[in-house]
N, C-alpha and C positions, 0 to 999 in steps of 0.2 A: 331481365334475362341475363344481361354483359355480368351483373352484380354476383350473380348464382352461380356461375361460368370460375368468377373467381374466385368463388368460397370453395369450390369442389376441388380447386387447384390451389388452393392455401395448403393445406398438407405436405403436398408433391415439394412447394417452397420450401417449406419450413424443414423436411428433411434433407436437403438440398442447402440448406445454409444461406438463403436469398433472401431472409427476411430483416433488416438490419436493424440492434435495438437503436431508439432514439440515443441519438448522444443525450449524456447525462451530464453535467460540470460538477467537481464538491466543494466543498471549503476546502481553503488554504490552510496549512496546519504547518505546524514547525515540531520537528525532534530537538526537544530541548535537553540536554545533559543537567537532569537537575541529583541523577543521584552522587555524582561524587566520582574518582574516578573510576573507567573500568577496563576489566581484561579482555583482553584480545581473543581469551574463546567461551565469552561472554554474549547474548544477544539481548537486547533491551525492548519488549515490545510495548508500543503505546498500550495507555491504558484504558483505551474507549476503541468500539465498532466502526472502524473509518467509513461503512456503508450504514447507520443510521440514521443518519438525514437523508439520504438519496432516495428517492419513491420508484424504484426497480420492481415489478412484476415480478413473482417468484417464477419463473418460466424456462425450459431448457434453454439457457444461452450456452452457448459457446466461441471461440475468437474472441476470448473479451480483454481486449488492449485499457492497459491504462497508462495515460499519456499525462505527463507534469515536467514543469520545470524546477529543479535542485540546485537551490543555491547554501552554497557553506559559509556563513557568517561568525568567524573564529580567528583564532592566532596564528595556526598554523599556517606552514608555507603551503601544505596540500594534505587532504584528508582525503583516505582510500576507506571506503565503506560500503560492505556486505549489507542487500537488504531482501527478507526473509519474511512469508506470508503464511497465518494460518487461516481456518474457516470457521475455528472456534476460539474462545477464549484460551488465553495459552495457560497452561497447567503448571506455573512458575511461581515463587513466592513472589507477592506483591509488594514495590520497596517503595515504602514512605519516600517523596521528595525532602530533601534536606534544607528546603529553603519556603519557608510557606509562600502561598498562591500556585504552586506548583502541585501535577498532579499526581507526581510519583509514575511508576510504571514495573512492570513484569520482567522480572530479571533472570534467564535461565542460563544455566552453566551448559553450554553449548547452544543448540539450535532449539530446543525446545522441540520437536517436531515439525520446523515449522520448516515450509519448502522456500530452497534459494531460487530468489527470480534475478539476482544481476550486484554486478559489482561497480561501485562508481568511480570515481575517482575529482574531486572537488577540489576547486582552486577558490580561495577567499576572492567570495562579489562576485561572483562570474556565474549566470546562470548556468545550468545543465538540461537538454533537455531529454527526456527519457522518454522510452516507450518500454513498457513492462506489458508480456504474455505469455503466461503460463496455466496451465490448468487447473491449479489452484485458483488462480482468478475466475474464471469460470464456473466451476462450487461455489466460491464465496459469491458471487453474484446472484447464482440459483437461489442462495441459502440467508442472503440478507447479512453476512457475518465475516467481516475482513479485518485481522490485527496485524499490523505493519511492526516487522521488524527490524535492528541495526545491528548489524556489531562493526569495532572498528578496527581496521585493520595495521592503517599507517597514520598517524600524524596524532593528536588529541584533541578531541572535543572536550574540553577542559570544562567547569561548570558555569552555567548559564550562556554556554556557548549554543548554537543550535545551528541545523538543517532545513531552510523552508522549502515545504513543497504548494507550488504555485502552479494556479493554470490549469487547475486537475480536468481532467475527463475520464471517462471511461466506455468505450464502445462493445460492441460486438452484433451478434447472429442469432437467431432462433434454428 
């Protein structure tokens, strides 16, 4: 009878925003600068679905926080970087990596469509830790399909210089 009580009341939650998805962890990944250098109103988006390993339910989420730590392993004294989310693959010419083993990536002269979630600002070896929420994230989680973008704004990510993101999570609601 308690069990029926709360199926009849699963709805009432779940529009109400009370039902929390399980926290999810990803892989650590790194923005590697493998193409060469670039312009400042430039965005480089990875070139794989940052949510295909993760086994998310295609479900109305919403509130969906993602939480990592950014560290900047590079020359400069400090890197200021825009970082930019689509829910599809980005619609960019694809640029060969200039260095094999590298994977190349998506190179759009602006933003590509892609919506700004936050601006960082990185000191060499010093973790950062972020929390990103936007609504874009919420779609991409719906919809199984996240491309993580950069562009840079101050210092240079020079080549084979990179950005690791560490610690990933991802939360939210039904």
């Amino acid at each position: 009878m308690r069990l029926n009580r709360l199926l009849l009341l699963a709805p009432f939650l779940t529009a109400c925003g009370l039902i929390p998805l399980p926290e999810q962890t990803g892989n650590d990944f790194h923005v590697v600068n493998d193409l060469g250098p670039l312009k400042a109103s430039q965005v480089a988006y990875l070139n794989s679905n940052q949510l295909e390993y993760l086994k998310i339910p295609k479900l109305s989420y919403r509130d969906v926080t993602f939480e990592a730590a950014a560290t900047y392993r590079g020359g400069s004294t400090q890197l200021r970087v825009q970082l930019f989310a689509l829910n599809r693959s980005p619609n960019c010419p694809f640029v060969e990596a200039k260095q094999e083993g590298y994977g190349g990536a998506y190179l759009c002269d602006g933003t590509g469509d892609g919506q700004y979630l936050t601006e960082l600002l990185l000191n060499p070896d010093k973790p950062l830790p972020i929390v990103l929420k936007n609504p874009i994230l919420d779609q991409a989680v719906r919809e199984g399909t996240l491309y993580l973008g950069a562009r840079i704004l101050e210092g240079q990510l020079d080549f084979g210089e990179r950005v690791e993101f560490t610690n990933i999570r991802f939360r939210g609601r039904l």
